[in-house]
N, C-alpha and C positions, 0 to 999 in steps of 0.2 A: 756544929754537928760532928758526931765522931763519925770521920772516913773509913771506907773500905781498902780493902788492897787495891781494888780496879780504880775506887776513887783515887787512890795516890800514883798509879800508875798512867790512868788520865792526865791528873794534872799536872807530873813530869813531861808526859806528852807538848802538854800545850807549852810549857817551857820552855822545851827542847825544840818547837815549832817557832816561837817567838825568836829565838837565841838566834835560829837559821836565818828570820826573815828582818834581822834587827829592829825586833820589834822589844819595846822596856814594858816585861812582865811584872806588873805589881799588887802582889797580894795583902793587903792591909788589913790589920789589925784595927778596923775603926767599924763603926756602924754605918756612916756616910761619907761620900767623897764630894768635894768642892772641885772639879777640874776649871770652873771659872768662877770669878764672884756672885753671877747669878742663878747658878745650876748647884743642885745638891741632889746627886744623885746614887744607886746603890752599886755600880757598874760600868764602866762603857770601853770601846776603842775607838783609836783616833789614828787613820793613817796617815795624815798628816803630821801631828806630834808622835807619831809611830810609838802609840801608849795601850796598852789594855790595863786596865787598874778594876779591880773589886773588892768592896768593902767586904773582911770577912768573918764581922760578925755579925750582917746578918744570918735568920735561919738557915735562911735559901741560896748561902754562899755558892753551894754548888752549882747549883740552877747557874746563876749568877754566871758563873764561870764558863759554862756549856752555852747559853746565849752568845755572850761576847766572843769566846773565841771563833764562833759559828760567825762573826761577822768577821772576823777576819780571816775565815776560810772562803768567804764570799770575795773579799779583798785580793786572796790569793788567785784566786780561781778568776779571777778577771769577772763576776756574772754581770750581765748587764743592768736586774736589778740594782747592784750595789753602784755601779760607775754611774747611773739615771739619779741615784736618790741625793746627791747635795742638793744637787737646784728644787729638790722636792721640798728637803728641809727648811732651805731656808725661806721660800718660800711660806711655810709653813707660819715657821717663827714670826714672822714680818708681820703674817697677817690676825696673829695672838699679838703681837706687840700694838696693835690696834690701824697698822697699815692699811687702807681699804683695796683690797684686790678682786677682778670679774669671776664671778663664782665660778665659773667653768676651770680659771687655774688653780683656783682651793679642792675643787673636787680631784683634778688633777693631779694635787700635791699630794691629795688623801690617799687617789690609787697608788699611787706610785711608791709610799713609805709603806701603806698593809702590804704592797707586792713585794715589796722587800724585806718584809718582817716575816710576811709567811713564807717565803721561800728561806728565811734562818731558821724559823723555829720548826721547819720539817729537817732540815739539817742538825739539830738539834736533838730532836728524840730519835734521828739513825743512830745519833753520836752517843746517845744512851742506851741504846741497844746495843750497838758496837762494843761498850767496854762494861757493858752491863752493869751500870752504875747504879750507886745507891739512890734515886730517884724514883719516886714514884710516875709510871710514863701518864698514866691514863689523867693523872690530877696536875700533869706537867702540861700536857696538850688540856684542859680545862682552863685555868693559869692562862694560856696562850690564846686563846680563843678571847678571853677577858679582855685580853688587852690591842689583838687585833681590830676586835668592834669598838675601842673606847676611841680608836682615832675618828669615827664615822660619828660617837658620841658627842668630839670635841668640836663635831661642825656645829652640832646646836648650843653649846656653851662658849665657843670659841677661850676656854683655858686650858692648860695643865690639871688635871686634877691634883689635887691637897696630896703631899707630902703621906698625912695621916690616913689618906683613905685611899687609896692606889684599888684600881678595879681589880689585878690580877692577884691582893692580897684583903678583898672583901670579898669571906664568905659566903654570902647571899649570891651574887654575882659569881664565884666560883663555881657553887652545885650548881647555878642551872643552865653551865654551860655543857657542852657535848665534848665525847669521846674522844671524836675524832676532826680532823679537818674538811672543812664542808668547802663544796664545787667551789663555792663564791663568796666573794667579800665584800663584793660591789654597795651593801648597805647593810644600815643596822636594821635587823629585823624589830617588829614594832614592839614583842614579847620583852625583847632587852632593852629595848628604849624608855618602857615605862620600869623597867628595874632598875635604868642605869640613873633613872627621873626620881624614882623612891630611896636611892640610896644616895642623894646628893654627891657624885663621883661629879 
């Protein structure tokens, strides 16, 4: 996507944020990233391997970029969602891996990564407003919304969705999400569950 000036001026930013916090900022020139044998993903950070990496070709390099670094301003900023969510992760993971765990800590693991997704992705669209980025905000909070409810999605499928069909880049799923950030997360309402059901995600 051709950048704006505030786009390059952002993205000097996050550099310039990484460089401080030694964190290894990498912008790649690929469509996807492998950070392990079995993840192929468009994006991520990792305060451990002290990495933020995003692939950037796809569309929504941008986006891309404004997520992740949003987690490691979460990282900085000590928030309690982010310090709570490994044991939510892995959790998670374990029990996609076919692990059997008391539904009460899958639900648990569920709140605990939406409460830390939604608290990035509102850090996020300040972060696009702040630098007034080329972003679309209203179809960026849609996008986000997609993907908060897919984790409440993934209790009834217990997978990853497909590579190919990602809910925050299926537009059926996109339009008929909302504006704005709604009070609550706590479930998937039924409206999206038979969409997120018609659209095999």
């Amino acid at each position: 996507m051709r950048l704006s000036k505030n786009d390059k001026t952002f993205i000097d930013t996050v550099k310039n944020v990484c460089k401080k916090h030694k964190i290894s900022c990498k912008l790649k020139d690929v469509s996807y990233l492998k950070p392990t044998p079995k993840i192929r993903c468009t994006g991520y950070f990792d305060d451990e391997s002290r990495t933020l990496e995003v692939a950037m070709k796809q569309k929504d390099s941008l986006e891309l970029i404004v997520h992740e670094y949003c987690h490691l301003t979460q990282w900085v900023d000590k928030a309690p969602v982010y310090t709570k969510a490994s044991k939510y992760l892995l959790a998670l993971d374990k029990w996609i891996e076919g692990k059997n765990l008391p539904i009460e800590v899958v639900d648990a693991a569920i709140k605990g990564i939406v409460d830390l997704e939604l608290d990035n992705e509102k850090r996020a669209v300040a972060m696009i407003r702040k630098y007034n980025l080329n972003i679309d905000k209203d179809k960026y909070i849609k996008k986000a919304n997609a993907y908060l409810y897919f984790y409440h999605w993934m209790k009834e499928t217990r997978r990853w969705s497909k590579s190919n069909n990602i809910p925050y880049k299926n537009k059926v799923i996109i339009d008929a999400m909302p504006t704005t950030f709604r009070g609550s997360y706590d479930k998937l309402p039924n409206r999206f569950k038979k969409l997120y059901k018609q659209e095999n995600i």
